[in-house]
Biopython code that builds the backbone (N, CA, C, O; Angstrom):
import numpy as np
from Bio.PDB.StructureBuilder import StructureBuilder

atoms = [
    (1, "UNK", "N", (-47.018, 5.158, 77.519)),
    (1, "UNK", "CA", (-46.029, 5.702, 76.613)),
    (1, "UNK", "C", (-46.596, 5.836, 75.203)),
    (1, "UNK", "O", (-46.480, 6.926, 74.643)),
    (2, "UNK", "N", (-47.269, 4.705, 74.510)),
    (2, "UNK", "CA", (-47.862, 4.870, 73.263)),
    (2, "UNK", "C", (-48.910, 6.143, 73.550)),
    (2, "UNK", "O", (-49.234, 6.692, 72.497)),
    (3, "UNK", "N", (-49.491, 6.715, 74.714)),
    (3, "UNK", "CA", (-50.626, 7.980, 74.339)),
    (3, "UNK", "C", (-49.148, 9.260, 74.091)),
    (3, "UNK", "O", (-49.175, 9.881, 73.028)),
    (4, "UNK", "N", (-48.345, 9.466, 74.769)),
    (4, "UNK", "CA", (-47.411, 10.689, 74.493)),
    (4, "UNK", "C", (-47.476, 10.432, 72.848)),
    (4, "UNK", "O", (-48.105, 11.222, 72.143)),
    (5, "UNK", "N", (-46.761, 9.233, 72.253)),
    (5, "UNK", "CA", (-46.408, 9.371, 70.608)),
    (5, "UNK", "C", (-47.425, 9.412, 69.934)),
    (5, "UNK", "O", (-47.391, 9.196, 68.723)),
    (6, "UNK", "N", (-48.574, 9.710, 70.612)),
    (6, "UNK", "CA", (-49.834, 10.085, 69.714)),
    (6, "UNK", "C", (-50.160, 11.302, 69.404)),
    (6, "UNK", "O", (-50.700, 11.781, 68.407)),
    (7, "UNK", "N", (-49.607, 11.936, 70.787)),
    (7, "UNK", "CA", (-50.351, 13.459, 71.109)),
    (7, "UNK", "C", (-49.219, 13.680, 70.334)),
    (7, "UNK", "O", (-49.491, 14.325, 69.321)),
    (8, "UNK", "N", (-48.090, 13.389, 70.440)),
    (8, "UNK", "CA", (-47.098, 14.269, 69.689)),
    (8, "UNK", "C", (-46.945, 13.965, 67.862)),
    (8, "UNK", "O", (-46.215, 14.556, 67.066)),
    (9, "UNK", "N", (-47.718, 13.071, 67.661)),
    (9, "UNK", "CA", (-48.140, 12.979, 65.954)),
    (9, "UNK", "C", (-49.128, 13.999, 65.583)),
    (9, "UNK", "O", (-49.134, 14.754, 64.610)),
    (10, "UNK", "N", (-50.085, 13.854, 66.692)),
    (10, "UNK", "CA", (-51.133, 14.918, 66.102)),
    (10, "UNK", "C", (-50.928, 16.396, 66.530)),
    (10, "UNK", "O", (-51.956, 17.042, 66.735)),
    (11, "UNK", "N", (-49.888, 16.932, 66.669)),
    (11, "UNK", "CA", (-49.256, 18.360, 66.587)),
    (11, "UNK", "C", (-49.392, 18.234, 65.053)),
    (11, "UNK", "O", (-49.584, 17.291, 64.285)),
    (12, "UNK", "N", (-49.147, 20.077, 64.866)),
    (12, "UNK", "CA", (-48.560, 20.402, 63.175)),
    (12, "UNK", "C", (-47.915, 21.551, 63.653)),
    (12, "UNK", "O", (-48.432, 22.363, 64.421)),
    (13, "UNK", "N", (-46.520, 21.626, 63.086)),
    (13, "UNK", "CA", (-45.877, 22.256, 62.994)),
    (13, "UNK", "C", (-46.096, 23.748, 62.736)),
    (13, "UNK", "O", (-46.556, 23.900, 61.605)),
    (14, "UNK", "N", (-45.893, 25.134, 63.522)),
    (14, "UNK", "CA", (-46.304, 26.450, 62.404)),
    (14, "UNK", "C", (-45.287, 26.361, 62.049)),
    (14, "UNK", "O", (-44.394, 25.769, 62.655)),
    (15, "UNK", "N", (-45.126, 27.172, 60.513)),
    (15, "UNK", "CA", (-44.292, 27.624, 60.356)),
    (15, "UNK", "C", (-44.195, 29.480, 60.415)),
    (15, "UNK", "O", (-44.981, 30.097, 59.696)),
    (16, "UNK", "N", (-43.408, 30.102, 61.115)),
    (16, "UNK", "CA", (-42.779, 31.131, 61.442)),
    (16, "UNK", "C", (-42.703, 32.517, 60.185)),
    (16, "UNK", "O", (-41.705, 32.254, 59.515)),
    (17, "UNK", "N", (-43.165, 33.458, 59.793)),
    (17, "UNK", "CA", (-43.648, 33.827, 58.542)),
    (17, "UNK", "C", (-41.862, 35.052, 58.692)),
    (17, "UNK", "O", (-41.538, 35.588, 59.752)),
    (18, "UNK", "N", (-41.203, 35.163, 57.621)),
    (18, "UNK", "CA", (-40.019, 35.527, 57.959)),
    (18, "UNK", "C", (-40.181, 37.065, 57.268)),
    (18, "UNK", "O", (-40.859, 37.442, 56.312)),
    (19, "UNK", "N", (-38.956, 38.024, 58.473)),
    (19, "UNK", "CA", (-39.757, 39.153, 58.386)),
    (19, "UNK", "C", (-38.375, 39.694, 57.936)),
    (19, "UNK", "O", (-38.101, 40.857, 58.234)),
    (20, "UNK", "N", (-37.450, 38.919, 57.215)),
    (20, "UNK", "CA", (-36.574, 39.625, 56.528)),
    (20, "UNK", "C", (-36.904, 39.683, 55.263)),
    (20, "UNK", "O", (-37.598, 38.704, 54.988)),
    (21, "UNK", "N", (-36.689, 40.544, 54.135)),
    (21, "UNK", "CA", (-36.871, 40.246, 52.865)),
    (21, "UNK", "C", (-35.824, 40.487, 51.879)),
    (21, "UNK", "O", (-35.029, 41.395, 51.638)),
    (22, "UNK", "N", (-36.147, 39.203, 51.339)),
    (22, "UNK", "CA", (-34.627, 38.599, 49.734)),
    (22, "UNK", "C", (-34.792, 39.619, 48.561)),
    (22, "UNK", "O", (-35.803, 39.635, 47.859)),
    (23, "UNK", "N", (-34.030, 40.231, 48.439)),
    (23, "UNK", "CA", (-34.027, 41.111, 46.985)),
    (23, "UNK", "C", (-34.641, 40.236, 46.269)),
    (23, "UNK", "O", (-34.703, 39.083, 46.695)),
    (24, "UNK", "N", (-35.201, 40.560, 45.088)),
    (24, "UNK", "CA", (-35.623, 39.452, 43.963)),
    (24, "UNK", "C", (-34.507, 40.186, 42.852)),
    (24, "UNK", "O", (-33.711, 41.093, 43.094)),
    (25, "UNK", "N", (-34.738, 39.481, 41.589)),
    (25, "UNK", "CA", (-33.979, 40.011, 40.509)),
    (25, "UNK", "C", (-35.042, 40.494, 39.468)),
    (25, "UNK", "O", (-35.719, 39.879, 38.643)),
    (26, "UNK", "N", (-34.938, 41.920, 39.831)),
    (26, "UNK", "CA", (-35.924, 42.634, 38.729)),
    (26, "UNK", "C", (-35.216, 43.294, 37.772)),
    (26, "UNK", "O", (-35.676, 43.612, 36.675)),
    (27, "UNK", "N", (-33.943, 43.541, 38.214)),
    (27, "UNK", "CA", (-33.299, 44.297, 36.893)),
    (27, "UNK", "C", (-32.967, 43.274, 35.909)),
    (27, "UNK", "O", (-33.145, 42.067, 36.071)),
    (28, "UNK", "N", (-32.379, 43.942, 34.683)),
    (28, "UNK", "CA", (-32.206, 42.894, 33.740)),
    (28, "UNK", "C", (-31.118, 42.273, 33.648)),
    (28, "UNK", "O", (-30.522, 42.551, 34.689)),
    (29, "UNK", "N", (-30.175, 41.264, 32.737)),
    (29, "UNK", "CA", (-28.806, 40.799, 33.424)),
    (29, "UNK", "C", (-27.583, 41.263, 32.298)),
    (29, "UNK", "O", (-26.904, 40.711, 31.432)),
    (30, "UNK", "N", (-27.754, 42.662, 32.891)),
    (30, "UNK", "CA", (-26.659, 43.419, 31.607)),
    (30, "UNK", "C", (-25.388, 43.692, 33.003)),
    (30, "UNK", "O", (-25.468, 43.687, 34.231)),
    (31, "UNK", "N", (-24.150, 43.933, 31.901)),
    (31, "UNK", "CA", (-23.057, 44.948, 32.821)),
    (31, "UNK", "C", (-23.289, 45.904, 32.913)),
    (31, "UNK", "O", (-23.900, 46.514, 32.036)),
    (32, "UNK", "N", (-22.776, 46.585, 34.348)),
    (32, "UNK", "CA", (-23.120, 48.283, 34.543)),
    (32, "UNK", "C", (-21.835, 48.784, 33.728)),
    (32, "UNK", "O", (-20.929, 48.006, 33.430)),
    (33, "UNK", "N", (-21.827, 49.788, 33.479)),
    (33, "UNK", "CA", (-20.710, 50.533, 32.901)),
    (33, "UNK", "C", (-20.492, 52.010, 33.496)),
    (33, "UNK", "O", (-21.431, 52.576, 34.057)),
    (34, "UNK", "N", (-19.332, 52.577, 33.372)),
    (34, "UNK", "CA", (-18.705, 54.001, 33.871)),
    (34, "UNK", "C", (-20.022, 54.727, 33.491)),
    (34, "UNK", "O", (-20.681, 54.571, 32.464)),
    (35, "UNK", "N", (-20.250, 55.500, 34.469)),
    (35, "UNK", "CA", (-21.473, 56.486, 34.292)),
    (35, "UNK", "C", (-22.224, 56.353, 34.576)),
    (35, "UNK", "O", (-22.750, 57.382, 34.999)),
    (36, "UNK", "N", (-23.165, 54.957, 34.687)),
    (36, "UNK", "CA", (-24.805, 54.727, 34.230)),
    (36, "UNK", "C", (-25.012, 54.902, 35.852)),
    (36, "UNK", "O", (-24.141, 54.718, 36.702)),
    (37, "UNK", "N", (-26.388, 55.306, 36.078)),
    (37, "UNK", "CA", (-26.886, 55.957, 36.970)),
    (37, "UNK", "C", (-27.999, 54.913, 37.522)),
    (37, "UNK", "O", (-28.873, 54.765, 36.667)),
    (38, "UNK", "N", (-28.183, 54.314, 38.431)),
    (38, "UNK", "CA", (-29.441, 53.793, 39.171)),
    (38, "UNK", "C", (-29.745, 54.341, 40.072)),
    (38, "UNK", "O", (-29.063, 55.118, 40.741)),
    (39, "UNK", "N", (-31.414, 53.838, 40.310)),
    (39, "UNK", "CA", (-32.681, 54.816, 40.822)),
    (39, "UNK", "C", (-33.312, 53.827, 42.044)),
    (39, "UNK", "O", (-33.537, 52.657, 41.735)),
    (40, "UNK", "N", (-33.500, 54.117, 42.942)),
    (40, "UNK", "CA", (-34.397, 53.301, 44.316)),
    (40, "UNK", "C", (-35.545, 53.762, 43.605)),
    (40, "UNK", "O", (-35.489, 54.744, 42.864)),
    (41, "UNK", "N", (-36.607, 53.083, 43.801)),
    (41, "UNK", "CA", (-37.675, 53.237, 43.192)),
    (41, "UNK", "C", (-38.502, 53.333, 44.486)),
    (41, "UNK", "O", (-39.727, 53.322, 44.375)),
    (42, "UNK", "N", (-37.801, 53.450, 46.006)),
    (42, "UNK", "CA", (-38.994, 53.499, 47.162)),
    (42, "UNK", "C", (-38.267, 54.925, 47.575)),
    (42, "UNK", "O", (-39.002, 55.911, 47.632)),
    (43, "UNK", "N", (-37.004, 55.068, 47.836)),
    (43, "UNK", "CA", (-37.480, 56.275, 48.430)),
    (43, "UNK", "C", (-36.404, 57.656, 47.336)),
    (43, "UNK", "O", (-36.267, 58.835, 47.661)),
    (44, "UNK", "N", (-35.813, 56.987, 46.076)),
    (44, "UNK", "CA", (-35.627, 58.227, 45.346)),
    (44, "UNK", "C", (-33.982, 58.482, 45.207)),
    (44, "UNK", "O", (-33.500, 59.315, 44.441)),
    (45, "UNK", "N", (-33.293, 57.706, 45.993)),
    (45, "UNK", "CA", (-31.938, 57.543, 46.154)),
    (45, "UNK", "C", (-31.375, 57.820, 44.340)),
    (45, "UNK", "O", (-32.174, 57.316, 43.551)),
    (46, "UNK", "N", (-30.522, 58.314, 43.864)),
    (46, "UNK", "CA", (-29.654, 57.823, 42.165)),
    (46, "UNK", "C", (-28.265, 57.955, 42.852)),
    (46, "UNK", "O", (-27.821, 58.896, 43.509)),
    (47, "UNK", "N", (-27.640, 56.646, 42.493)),
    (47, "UNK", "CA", (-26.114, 56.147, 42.507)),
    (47, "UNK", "C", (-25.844, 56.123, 40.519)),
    (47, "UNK", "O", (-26.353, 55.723, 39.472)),
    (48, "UNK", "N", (-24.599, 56.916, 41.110)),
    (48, "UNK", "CA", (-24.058, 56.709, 39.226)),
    (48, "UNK", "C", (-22.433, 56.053, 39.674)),
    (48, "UNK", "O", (-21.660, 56.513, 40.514)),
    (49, "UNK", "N", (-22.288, 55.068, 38.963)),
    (49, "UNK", "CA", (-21.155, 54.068, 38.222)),
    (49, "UNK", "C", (-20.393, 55.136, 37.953)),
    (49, "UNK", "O", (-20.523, 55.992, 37.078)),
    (50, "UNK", "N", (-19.072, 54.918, 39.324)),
    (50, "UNK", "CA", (-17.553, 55.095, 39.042)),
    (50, "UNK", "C", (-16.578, 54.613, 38.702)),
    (50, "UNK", "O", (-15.598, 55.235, 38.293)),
    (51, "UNK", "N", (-16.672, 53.407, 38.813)),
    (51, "UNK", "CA", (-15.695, 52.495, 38.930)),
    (51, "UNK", "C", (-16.576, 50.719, 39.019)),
    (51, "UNK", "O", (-17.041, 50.206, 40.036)),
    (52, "UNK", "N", (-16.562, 50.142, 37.634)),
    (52, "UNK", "CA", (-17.450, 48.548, 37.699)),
    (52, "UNK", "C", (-16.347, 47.823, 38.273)),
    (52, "UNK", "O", (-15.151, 47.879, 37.985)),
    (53, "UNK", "N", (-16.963, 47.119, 39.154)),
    (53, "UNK", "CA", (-16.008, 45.671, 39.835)),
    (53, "UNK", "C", (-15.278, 44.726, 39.121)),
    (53, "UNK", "O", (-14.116, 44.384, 39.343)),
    (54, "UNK", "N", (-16.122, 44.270, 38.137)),
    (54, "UNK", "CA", (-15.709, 43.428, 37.329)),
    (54, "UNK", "C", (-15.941, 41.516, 37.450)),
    (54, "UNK", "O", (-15.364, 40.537, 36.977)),
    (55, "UNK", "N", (-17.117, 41.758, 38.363)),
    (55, "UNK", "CA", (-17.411, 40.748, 38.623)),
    (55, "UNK", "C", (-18.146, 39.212, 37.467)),
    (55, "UNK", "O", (-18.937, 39.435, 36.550)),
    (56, "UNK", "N", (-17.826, 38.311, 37.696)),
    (56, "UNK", "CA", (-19.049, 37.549, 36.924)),
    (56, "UNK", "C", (-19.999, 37.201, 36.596)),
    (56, "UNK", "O", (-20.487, 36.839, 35.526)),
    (57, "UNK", "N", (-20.367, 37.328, 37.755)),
    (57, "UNK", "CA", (-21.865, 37.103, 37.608)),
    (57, "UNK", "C", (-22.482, 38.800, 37.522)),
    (57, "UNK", "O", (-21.737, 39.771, 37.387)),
    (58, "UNK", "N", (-23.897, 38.873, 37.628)),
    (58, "UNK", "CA", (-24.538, 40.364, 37.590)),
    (58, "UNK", "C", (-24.796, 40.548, 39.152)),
    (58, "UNK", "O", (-25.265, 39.839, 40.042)),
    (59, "UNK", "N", (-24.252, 41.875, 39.062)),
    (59, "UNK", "CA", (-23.991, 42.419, 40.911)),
    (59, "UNK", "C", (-24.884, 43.570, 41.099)),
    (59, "UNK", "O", (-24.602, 44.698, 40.693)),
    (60, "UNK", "N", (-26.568, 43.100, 42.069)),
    (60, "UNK", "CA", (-27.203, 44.479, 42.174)),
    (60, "UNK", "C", (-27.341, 45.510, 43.282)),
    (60, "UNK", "O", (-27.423, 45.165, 44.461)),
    (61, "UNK", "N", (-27.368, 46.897, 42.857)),
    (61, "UNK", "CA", (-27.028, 47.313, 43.850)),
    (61, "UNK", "C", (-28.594, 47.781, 44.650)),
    (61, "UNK", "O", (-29.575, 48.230, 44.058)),
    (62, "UNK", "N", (-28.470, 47.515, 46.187)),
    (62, "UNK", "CA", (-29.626, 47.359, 46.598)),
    (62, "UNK", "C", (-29.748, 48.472, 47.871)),
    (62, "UNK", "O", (-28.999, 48.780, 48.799)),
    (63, "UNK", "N", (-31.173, 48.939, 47.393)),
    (63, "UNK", "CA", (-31.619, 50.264, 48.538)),
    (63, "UNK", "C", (-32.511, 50.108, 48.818)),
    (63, "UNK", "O", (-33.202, 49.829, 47.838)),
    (64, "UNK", "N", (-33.254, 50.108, 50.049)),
    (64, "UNK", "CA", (-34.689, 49.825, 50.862)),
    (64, "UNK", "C", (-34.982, 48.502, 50.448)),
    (64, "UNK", "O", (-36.151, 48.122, 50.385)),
    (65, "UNK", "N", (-33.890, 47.656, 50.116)),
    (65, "UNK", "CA", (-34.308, 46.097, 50.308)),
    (65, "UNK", "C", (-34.791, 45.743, 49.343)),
    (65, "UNK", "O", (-35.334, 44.640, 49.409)),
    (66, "UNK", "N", (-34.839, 46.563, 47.854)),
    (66, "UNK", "CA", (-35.000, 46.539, 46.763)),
    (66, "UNK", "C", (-33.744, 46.279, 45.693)),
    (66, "UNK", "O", (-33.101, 47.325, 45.793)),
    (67, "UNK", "N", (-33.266, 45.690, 45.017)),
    (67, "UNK", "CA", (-32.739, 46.137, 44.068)),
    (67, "UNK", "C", (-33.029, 47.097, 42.889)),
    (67, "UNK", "O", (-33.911, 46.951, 42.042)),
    (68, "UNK", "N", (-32.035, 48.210, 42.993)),
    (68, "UNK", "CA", (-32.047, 49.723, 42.398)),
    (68, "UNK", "C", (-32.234, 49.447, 40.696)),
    (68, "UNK", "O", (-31.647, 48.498, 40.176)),
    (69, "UNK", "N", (-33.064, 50.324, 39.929)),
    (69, "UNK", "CA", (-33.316, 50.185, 38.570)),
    (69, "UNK", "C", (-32.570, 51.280, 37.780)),
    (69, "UNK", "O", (-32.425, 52.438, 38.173)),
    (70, "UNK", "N", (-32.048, 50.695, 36.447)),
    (70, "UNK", "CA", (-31.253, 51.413, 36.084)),
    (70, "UNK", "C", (-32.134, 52.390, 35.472)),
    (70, "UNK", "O", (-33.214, 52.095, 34.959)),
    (71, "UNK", "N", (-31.517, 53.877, 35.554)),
    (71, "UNK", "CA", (-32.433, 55.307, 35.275)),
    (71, "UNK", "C", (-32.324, 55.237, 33.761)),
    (71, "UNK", "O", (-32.855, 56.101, 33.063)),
]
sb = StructureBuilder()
sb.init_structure("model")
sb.init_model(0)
sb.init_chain("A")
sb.init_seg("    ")
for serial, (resi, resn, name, xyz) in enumerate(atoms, 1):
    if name == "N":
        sb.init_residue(resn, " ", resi, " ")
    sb.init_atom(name, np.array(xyz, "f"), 0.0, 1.0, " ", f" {name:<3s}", serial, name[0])
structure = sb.get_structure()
């Protein structure tokens, strides 16, 4: 029994490389306002501000897994 809790100490763990990806926060931490226009910077998308949420914290809006930069 003590050789199993040996072999199984001298394992190492992989770890699993994850193939989703986390927006980061590249924009800056302003409010959007009526009008203002953001840009995908991968494939060219512009969304323009109809209507702000009104949220508290800063809310980004995200395309190709990027968060969108304001134009």
């Amino acid at each position: 029994m003590a050789e199993k809790k040996a072999a199984a100490k001298g394992k190492t763990a992989v770890k699993k490389a994850s193939t989703k990806s986390t927006p980061t926060r590249k924009t800056a931490a302003k409010k959007m306002a009526k009008g203002q226009s953001y840009a995908c910077d991968v494939c060219g998308l512009v969304v323009t501000v109809d209507e702000v949420c009104g949220c508290v914290g800063v809310c980004d809006i995200v395309c190709c897994g990027e968060p969108m930069q304001a134009a």
